[in-house]
Biotite code that builds the C-alpha atoms (Angstrom):
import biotite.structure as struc

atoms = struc.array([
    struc.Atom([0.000, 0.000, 0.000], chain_id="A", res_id=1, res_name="UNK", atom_name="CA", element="C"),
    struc.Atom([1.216, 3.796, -0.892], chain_id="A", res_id=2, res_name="UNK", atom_name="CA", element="C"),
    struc.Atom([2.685, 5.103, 2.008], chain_id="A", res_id=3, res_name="UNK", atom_name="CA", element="C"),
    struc.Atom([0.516, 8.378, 2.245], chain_id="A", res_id=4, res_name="UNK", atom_name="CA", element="C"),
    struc.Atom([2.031, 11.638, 4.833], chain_id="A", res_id=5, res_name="UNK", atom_name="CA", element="C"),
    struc.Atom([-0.018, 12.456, 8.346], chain_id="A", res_id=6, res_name="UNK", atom_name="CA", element="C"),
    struc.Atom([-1.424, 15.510, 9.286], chain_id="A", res_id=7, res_name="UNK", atom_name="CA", element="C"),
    struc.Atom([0.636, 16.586, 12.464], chain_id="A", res_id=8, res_name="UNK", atom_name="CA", element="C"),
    struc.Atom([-2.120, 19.601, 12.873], chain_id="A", res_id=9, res_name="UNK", atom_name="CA", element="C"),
    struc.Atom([-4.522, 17.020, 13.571], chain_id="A", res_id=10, res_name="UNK", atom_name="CA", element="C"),
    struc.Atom([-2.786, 14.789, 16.332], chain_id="A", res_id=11, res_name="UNK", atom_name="CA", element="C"),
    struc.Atom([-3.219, 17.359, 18.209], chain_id="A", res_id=12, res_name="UNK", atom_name="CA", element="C"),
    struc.Atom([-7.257, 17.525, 18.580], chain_id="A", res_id=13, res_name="UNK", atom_name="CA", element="C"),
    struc.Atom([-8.795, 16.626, 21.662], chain_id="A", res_id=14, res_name="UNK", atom_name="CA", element="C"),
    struc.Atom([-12.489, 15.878, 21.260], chain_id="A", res_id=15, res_name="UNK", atom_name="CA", element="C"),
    struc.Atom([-12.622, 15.452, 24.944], chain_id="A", res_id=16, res_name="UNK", atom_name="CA", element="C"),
    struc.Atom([-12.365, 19.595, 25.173], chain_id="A", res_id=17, res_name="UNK", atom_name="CA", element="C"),
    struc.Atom([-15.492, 19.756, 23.508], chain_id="A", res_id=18, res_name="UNK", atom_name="CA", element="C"),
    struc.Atom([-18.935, 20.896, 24.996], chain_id="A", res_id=19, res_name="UNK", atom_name="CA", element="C"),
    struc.Atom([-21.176, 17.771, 24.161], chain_id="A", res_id=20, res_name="UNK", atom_name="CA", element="C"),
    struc.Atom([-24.959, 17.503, 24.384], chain_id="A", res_id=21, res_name="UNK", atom_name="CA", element="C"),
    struc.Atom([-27.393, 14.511, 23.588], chain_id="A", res_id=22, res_name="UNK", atom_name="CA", element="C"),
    struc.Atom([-28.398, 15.138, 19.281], chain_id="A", res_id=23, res_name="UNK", atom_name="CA", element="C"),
    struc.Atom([-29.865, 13.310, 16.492], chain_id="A", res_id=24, res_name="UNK", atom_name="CA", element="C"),
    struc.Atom([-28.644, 9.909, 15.896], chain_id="A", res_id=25, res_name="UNK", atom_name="CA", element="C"),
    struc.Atom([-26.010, 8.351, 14.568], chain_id="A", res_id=26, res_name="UNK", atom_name="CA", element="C"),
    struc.Atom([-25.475, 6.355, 11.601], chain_id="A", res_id=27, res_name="UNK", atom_name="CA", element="C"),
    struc.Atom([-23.075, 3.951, 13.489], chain_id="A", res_id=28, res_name="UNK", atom_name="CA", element="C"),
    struc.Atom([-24.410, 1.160, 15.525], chain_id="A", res_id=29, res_name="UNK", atom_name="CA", element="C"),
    struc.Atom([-23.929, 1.400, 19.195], chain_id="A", res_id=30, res_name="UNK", atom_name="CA", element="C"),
    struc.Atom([-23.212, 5.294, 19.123], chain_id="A", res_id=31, res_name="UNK", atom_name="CA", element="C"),
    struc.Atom([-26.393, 5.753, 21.225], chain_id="A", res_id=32, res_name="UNK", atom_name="CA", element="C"),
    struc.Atom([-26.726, 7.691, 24.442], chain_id="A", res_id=33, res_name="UNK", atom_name="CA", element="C"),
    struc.Atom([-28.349, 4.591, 26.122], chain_id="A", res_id=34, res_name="UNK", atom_name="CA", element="C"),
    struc.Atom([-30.438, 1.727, 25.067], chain_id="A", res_id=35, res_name="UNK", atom_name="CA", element="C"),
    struc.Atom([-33.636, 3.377, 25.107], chain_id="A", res_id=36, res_name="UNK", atom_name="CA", element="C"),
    struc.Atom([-32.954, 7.347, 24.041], chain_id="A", res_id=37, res_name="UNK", atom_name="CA", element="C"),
    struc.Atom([-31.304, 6.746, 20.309], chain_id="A", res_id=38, res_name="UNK", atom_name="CA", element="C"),
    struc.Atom([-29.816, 10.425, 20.117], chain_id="A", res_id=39, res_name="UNK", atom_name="CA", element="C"),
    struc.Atom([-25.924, 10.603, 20.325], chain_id="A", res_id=40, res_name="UNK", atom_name="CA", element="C"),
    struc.Atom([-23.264, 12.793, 22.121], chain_id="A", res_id=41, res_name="UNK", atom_name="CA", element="C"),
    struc.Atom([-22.632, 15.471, 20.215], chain_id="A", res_id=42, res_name="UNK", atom_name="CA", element="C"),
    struc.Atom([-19.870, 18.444, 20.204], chain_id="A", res_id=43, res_name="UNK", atom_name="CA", element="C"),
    struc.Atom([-22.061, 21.689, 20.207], chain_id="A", res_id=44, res_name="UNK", atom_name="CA", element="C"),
    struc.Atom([-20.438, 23.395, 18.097], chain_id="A", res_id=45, res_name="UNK", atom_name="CA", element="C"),
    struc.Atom([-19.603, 21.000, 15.195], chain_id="A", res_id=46, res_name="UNK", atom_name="CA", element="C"),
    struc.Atom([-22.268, 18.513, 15.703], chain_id="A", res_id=47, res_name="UNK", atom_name="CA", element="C"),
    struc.Atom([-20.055, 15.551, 15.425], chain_id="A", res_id=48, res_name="UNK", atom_name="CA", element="C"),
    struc.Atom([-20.680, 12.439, 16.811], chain_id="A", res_id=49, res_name="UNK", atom_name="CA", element="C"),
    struc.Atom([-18.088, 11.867, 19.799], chain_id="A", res_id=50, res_name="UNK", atom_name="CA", element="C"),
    struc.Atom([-17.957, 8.240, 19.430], chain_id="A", res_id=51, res_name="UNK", atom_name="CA", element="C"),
    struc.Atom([-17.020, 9.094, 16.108], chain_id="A", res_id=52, res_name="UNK", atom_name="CA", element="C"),
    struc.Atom([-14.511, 11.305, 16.561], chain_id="A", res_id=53, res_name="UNK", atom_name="CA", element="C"),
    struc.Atom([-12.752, 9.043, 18.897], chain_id="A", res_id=54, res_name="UNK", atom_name="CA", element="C"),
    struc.Atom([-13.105, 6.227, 16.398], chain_id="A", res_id=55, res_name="UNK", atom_name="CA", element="C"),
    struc.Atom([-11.086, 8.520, 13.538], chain_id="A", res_id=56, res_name="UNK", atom_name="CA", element="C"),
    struc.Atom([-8.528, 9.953, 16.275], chain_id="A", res_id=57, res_name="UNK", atom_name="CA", element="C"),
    struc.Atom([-7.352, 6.257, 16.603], chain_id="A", res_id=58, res_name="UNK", atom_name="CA", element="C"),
    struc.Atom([-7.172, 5.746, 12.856], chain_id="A", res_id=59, res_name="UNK", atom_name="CA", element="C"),
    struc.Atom([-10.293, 2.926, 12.943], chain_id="A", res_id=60, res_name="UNK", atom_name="CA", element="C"),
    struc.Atom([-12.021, 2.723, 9.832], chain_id="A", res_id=61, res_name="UNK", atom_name="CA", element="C"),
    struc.Atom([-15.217, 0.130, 8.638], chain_id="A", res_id=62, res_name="UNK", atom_name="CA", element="C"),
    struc.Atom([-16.329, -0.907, 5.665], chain_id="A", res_id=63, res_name="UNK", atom_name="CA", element="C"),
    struc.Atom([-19.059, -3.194, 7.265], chain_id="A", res_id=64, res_name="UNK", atom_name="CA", element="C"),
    struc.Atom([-22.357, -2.800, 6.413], chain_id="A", res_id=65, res_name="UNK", atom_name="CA", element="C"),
    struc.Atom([-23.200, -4.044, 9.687], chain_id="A", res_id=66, res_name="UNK", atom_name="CA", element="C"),
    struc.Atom([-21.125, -1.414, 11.559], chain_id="A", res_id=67, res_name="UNK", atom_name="CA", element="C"),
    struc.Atom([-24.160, 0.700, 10.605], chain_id="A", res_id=68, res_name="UNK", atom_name="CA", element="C"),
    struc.Atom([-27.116, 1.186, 12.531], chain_id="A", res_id=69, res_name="UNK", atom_name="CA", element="C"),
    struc.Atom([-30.332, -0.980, 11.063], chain_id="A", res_id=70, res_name="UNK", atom_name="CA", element="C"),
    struc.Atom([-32.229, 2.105, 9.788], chain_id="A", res_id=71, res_name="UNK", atom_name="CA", element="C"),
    struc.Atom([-29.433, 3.325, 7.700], chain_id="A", res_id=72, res_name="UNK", atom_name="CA", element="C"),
    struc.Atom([-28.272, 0.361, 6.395], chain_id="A", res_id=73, res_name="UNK", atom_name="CA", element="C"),
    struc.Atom([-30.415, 0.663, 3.055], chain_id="A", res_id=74, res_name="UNK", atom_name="CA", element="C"),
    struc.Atom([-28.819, 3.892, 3.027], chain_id="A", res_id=75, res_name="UNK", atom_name="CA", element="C"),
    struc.Atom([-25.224, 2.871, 3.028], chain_id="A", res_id=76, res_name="UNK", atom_name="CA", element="C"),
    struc.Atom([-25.858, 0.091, 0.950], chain_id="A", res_id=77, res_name="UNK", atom_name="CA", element="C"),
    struc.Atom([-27.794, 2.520, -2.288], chain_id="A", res_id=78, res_name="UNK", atom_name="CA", element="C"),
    struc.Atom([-24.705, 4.436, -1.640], chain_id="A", res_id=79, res_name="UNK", atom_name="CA", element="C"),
    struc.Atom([-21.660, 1.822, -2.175], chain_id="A", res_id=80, res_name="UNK", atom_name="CA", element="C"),
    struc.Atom([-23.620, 0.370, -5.428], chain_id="A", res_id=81, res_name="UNK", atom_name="CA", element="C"),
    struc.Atom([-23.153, 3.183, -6.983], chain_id="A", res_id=82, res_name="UNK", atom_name="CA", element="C"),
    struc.Atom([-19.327, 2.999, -6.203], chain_id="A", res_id=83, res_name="UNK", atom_name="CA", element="C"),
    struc.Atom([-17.119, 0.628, -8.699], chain_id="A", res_id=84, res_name="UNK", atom_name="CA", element="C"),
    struc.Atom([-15.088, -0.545, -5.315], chain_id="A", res_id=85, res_name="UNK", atom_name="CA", element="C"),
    struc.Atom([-11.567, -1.763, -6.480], chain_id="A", res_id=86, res_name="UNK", atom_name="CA", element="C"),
    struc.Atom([-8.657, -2.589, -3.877], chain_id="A", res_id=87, res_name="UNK", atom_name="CA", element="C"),
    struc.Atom([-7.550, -0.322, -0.957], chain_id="A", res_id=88, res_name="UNK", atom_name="CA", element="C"),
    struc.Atom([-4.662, 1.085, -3.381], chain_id="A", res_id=89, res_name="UNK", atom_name="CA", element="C"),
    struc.Atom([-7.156, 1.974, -5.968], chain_id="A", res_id=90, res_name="UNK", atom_name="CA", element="C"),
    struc.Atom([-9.458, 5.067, -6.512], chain_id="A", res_id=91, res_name="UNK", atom_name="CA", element="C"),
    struc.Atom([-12.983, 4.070, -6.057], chain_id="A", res_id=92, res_name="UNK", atom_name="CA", element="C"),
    struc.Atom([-15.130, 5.590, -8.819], chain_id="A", res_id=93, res_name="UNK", atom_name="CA", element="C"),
    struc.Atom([-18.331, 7.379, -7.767], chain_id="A", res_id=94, res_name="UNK", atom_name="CA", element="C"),
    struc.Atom([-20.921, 6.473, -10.363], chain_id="A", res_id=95, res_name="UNK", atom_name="CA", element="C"),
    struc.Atom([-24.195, 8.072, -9.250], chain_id="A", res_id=96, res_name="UNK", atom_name="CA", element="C"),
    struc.Atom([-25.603, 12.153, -9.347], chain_id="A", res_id=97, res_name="UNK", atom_name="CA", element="C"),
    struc.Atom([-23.230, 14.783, -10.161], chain_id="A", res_id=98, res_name="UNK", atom_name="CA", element="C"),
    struc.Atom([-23.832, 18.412, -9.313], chain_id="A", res_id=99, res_name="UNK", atom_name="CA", element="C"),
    struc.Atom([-23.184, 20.959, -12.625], chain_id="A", res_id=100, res_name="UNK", atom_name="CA", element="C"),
    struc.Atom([-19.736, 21.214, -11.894], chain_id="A", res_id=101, res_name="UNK", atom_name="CA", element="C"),
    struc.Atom([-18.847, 17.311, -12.104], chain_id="A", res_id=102, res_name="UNK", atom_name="CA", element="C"),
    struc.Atom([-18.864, 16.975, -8.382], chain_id="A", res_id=103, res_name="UNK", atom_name="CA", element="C"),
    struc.Atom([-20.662, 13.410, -6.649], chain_id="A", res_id=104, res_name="UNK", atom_name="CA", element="C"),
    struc.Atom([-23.597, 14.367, -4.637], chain_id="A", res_id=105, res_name="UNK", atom_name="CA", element="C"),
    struc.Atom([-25.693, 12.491, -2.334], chain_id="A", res_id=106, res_name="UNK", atom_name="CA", element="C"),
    struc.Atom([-28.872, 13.584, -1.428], chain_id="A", res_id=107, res_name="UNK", atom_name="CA", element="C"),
    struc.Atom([-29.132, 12.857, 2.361], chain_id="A", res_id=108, res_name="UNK", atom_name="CA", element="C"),
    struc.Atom([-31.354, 15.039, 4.145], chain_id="A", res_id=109, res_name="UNK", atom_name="CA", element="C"),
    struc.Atom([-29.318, 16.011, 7.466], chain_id="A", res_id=110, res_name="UNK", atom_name="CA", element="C"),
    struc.Atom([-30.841, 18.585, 10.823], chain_id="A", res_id=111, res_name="UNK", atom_name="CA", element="C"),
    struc.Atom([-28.409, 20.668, 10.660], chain_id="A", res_id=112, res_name="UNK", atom_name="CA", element="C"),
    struc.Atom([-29.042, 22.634, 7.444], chain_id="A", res_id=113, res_name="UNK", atom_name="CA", element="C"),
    struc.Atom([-31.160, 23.772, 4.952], chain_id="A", res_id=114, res_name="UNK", atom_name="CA", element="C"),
    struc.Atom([-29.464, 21.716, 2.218], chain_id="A", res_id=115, res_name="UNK", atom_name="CA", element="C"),
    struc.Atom([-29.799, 18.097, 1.566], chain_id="A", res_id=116, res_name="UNK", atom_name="CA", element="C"),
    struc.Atom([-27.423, 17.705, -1.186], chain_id="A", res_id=117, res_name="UNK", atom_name="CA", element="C"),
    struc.Atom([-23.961, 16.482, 0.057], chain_id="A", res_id=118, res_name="UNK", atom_name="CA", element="C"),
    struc.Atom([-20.535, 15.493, -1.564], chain_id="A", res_id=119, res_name="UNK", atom_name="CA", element="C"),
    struc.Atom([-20.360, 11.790, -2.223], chain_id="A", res_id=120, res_name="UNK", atom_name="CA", element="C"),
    struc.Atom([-16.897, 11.852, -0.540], chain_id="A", res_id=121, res_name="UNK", atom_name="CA", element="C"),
    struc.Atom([-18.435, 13.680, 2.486], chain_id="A", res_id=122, res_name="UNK", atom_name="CA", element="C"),
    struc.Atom([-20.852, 10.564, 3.090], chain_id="A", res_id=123, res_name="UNK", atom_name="CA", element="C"),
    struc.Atom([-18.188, 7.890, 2.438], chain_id="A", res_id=124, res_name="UNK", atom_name="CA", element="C"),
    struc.Atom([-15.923, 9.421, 4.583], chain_id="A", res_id=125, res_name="UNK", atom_name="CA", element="C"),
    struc.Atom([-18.578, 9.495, 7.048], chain_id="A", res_id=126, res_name="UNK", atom_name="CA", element="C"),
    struc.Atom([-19.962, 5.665, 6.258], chain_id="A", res_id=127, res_name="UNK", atom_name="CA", element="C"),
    struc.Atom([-16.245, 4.245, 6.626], chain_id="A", res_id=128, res_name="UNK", atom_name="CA", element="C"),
    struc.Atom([-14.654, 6.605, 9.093], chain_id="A", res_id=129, res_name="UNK", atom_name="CA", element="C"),
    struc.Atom([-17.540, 8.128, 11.076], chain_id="A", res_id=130, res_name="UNK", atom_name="CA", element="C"),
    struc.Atom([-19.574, 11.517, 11.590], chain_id="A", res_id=131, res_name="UNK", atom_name="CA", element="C"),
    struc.Atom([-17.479, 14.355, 11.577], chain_id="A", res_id=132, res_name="UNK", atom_name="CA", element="C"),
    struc.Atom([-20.375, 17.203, 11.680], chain_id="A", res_id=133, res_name="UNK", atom_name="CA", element="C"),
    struc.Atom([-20.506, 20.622, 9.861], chain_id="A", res_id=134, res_name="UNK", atom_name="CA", element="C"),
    struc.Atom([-17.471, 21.896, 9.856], chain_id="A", res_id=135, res_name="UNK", atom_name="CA", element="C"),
    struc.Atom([-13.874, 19.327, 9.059], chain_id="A", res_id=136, res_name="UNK", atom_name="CA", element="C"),
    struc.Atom([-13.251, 19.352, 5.683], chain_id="A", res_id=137, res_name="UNK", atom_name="CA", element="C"),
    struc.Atom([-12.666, 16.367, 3.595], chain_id="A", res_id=138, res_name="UNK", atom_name="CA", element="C"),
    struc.Atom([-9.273, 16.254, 1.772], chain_id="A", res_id=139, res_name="UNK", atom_name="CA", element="C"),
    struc.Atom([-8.473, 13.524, -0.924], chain_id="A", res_id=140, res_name="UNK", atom_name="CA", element="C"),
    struc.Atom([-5.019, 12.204, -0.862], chain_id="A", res_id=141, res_name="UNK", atom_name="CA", element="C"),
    struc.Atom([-5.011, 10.526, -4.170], chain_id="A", res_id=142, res_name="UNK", atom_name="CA", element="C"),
    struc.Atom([-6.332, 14.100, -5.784], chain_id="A", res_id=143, res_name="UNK", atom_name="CA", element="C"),
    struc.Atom([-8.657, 12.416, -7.917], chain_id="A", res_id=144, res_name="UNK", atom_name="CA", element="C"),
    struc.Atom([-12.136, 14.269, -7.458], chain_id="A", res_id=145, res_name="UNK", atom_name="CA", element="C"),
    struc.Atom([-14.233, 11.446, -8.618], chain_id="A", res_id=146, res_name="UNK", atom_name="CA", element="C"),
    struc.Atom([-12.999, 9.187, -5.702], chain_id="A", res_id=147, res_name="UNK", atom_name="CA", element="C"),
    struc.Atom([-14.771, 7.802, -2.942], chain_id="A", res_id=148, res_name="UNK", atom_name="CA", element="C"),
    struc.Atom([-12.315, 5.571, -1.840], chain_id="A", res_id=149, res_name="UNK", atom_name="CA", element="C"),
    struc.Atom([-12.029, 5.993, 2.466], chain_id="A", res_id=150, res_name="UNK", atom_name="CA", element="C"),
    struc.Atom([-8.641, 5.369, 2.577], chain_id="A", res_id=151, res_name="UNK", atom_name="CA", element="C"),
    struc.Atom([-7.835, 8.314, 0.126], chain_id="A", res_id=152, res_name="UNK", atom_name="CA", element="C"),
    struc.Atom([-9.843, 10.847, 2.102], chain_id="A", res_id=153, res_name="UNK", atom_name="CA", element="C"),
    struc.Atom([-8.584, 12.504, 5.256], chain_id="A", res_id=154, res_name="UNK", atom_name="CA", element="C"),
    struc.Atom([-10.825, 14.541, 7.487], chain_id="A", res_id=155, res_name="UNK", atom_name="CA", element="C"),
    struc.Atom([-8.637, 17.958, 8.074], chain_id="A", res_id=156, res_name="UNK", atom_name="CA", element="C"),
    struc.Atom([-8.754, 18.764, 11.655], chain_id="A", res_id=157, res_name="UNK", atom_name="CA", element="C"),
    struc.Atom([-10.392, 16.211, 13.187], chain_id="A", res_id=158, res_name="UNK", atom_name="CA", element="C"),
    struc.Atom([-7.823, 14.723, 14.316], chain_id="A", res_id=159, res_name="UNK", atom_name="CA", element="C"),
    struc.Atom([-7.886, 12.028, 11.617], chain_id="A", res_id=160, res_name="UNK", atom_name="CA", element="C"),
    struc.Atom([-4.074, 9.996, 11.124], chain_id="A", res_id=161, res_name="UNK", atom_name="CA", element="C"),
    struc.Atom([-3.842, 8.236, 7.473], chain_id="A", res_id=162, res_name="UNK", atom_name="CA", element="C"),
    struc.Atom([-3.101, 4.636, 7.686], chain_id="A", res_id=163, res_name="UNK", atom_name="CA", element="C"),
    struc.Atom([-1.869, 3.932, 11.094], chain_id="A", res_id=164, res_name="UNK", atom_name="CA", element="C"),
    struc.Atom([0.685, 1.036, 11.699], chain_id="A", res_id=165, res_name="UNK", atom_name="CA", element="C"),
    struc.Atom([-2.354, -0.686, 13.099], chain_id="A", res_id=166, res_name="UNK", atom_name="CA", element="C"),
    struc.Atom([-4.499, -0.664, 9.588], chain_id="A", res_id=167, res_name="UNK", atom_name="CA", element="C"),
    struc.Atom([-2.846, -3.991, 8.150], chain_id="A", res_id=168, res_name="UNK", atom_name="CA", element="C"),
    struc.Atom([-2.847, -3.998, 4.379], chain_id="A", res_id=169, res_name="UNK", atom_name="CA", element="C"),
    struc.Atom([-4.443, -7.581, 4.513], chain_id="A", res_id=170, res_name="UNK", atom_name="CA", element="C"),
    struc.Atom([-7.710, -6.452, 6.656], chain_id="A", res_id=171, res_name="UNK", atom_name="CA", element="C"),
    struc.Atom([-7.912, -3.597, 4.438], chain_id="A", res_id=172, res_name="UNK", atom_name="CA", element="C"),
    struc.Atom([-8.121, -5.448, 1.093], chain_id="A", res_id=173, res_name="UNK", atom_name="CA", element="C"),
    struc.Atom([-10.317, -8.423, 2.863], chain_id="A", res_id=174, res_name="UNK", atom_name="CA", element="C"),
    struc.Atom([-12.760, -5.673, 4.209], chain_id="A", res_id=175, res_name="UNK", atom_name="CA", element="C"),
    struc.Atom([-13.195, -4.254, 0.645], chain_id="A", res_id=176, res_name="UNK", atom_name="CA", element="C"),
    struc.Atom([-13.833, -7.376, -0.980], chain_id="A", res_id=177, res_name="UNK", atom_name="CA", element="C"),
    struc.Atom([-16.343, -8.352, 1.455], chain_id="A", res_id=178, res_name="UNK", atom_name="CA", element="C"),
    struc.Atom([-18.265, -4.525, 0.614], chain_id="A", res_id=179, res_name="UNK", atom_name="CA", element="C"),
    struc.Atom([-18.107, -5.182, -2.721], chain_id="A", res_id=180, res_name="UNK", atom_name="CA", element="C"),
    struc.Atom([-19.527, -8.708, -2.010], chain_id="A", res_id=181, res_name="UNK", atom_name="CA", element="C"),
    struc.Atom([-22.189, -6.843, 0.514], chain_id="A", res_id=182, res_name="UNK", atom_name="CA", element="C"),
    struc.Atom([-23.454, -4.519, -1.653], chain_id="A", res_id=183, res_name="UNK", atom_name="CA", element="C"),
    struc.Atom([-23.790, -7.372, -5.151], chain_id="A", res_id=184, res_name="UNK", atom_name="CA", element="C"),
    struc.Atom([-26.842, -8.927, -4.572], chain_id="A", res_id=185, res_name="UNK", atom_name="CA", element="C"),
    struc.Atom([-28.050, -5.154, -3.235], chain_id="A", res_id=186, res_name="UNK", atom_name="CA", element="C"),
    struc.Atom([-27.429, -3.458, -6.735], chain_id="A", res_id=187, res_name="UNK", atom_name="CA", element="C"),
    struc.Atom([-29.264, -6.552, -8.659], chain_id="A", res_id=188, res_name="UNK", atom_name="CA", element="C"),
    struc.Atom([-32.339, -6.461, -6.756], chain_id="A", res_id=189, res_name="UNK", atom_name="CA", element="C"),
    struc.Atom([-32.342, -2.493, -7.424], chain_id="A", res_id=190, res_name="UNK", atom_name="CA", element="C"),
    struc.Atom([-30.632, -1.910, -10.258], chain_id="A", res_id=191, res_name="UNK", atom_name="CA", element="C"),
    struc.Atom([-33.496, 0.089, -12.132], chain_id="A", res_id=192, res_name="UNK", atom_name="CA", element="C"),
    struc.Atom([-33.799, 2.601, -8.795], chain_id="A", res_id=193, res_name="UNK", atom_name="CA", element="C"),
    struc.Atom([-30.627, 2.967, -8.683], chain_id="A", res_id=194, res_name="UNK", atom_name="CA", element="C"),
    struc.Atom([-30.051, 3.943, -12.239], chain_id="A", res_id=195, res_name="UNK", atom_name="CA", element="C"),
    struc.Atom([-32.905, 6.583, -11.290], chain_id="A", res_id=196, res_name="UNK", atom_name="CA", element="C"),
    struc.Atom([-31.085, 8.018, -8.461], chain_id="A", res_id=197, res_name="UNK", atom_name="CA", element="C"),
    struc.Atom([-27.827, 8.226, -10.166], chain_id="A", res_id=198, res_name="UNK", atom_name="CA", element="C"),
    struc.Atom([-29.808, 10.565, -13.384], chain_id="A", res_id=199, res_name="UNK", atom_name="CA", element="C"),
    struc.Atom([-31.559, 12.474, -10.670], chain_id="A", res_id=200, res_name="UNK", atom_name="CA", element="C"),
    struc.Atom([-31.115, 16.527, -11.902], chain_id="A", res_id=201, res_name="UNK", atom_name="CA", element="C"),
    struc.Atom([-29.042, 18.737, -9.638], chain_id="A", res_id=202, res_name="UNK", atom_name="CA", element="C"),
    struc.Atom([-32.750, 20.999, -9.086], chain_id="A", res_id=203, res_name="UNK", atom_name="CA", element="C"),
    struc.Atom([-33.928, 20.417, -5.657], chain_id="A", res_id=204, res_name="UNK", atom_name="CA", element="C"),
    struc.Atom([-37.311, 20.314, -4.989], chain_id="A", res_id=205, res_name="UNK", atom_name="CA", element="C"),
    struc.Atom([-37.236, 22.127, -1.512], chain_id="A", res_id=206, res_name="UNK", atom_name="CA", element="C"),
    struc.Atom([-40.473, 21.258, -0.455], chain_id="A", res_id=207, res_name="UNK", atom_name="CA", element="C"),
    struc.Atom([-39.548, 17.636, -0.186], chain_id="A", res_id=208, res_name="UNK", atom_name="CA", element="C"),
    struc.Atom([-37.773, 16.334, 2.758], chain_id="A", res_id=209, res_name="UNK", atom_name="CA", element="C"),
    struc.Atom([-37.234, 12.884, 1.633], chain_id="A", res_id=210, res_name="UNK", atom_name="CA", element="C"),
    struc.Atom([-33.826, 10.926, 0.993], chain_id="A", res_id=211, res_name="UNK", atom_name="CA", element="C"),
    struc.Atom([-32.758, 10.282, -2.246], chain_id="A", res_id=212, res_name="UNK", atom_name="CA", element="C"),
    struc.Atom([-32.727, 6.816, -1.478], chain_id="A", res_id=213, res_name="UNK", atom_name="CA", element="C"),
    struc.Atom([-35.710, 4.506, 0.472], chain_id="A", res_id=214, res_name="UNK", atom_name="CA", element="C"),
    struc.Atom([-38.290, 6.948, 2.363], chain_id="A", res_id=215, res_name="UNK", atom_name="CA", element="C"),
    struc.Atom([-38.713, 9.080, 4.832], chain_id="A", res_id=216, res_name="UNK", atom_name="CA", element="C"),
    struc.Atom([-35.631, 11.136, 6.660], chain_id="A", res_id=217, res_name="UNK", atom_name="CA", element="C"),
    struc.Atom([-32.733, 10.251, 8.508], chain_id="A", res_id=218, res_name="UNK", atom_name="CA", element="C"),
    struc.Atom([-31.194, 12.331, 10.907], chain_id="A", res_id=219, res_name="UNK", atom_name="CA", element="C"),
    struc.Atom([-27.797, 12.595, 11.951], chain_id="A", res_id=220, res_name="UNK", atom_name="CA", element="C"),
    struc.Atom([-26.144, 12.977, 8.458], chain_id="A", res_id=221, res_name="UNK", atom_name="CA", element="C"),
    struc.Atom([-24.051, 16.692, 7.889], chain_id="A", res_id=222, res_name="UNK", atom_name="CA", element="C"),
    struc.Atom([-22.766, 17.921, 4.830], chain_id="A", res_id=223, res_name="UNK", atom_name="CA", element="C"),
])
């Protein structure tokens, strides 16, 4: 695997410095406040999820579709079909809406903005790595802008370390096979839907609040 440079800036973060408070939910399983209340602990400020941001900070990433929480699993799975996953060395081509500049899109509807249209690296970053909230930017590594690929993206700030020692390249390439494998049978059973989705026009209708996958909302997701 391409030995790829940290961010130093980012060691540095300490979630734990944060102001938290109990938010919309999570898309990773387990993140709850308790068994019964299915909010998570957010920061304030950002919105992220803190479970998440200790997950990044120690460099552990998922490709697992049952990492996710049961409601969004539809979600993650619509997402990933539209993805031609290679190996972890290899961009991973993002083959569903574009906005009118070329740019992926997803449209997730999230509670902390107006906007429901998000980068397709935004969500994989947050599918594989975790919730990072409003405000870390997402930085590709490979610098191609069609790639999805988790291991290429780096969230700036958030105290997010490329490829620890601990990230074998074996569990890596394993874990992507078994996506690809998770997400096969998924793409056959909806492949006319999913063609949909991936033509849908860059025009929002704002006076819809559904996903652009499945129906109803899902909360928790940030741009």
């Amino acid at each position: 695997m391409s030995k790829r440079k940290s961010n130093y800036e980012d060691i540095s973060f300490n979630y734990l410095n944060e102001e938290w408070e109990a938010s919309s939910s999570c898309i990773h399983d387990n993140h709850r406040v308790s068994r019964f209340d299915r909010r998570a602990w957010r920061t304030k400020e950002t919105k992220a999820c803190v479970r998440c941001l200790a997950k990044i900070s120690e460099g552990r990433c998922s490709f697992d579709i049952n990492d996710i929480a049961k409601p969004f699993r539809n979600l993650a799975l619509d997402f990933w079909s539209l993805v031609d996953i290679k190996d972890p060395d290899e961009c991973w081509i993002w083959h569903g809406e574009q906005d009118k500049n070329g740019r992926g899109i997803v449209r997730w509807k999230r509670p902390f903005s107006f906007s429901n249209r998000i980068p397709a690296a935004r969500a994989a970053f947050w599918l594989a790595w975790g919730d990072i909230g409003t405000s870390f930017t997402i930085a590709r590594e490979c610098g191609n802008k069609d790639c999805v690929n988790p291991l290429h993206l780096r969230g700036v700030g958030c105290g997010h370390l490329l490829m620890p020692q601990s990230m074998e390249k074996f569990n890596t390439v394993f874990a992507a096979r078994r996506l690809k494998f998770q997400t096969q049978g998924h793409r056959e059973e909806n492949e006319e839907r999913l063609r949909t989705i991936a033509r849908k026009p860059p025009i929002l209708d704002e006076s819809k609040s559904d996903l652009w996958i499945g129906e109803g909302t899902v909360d928790g997701l940030d741009e």
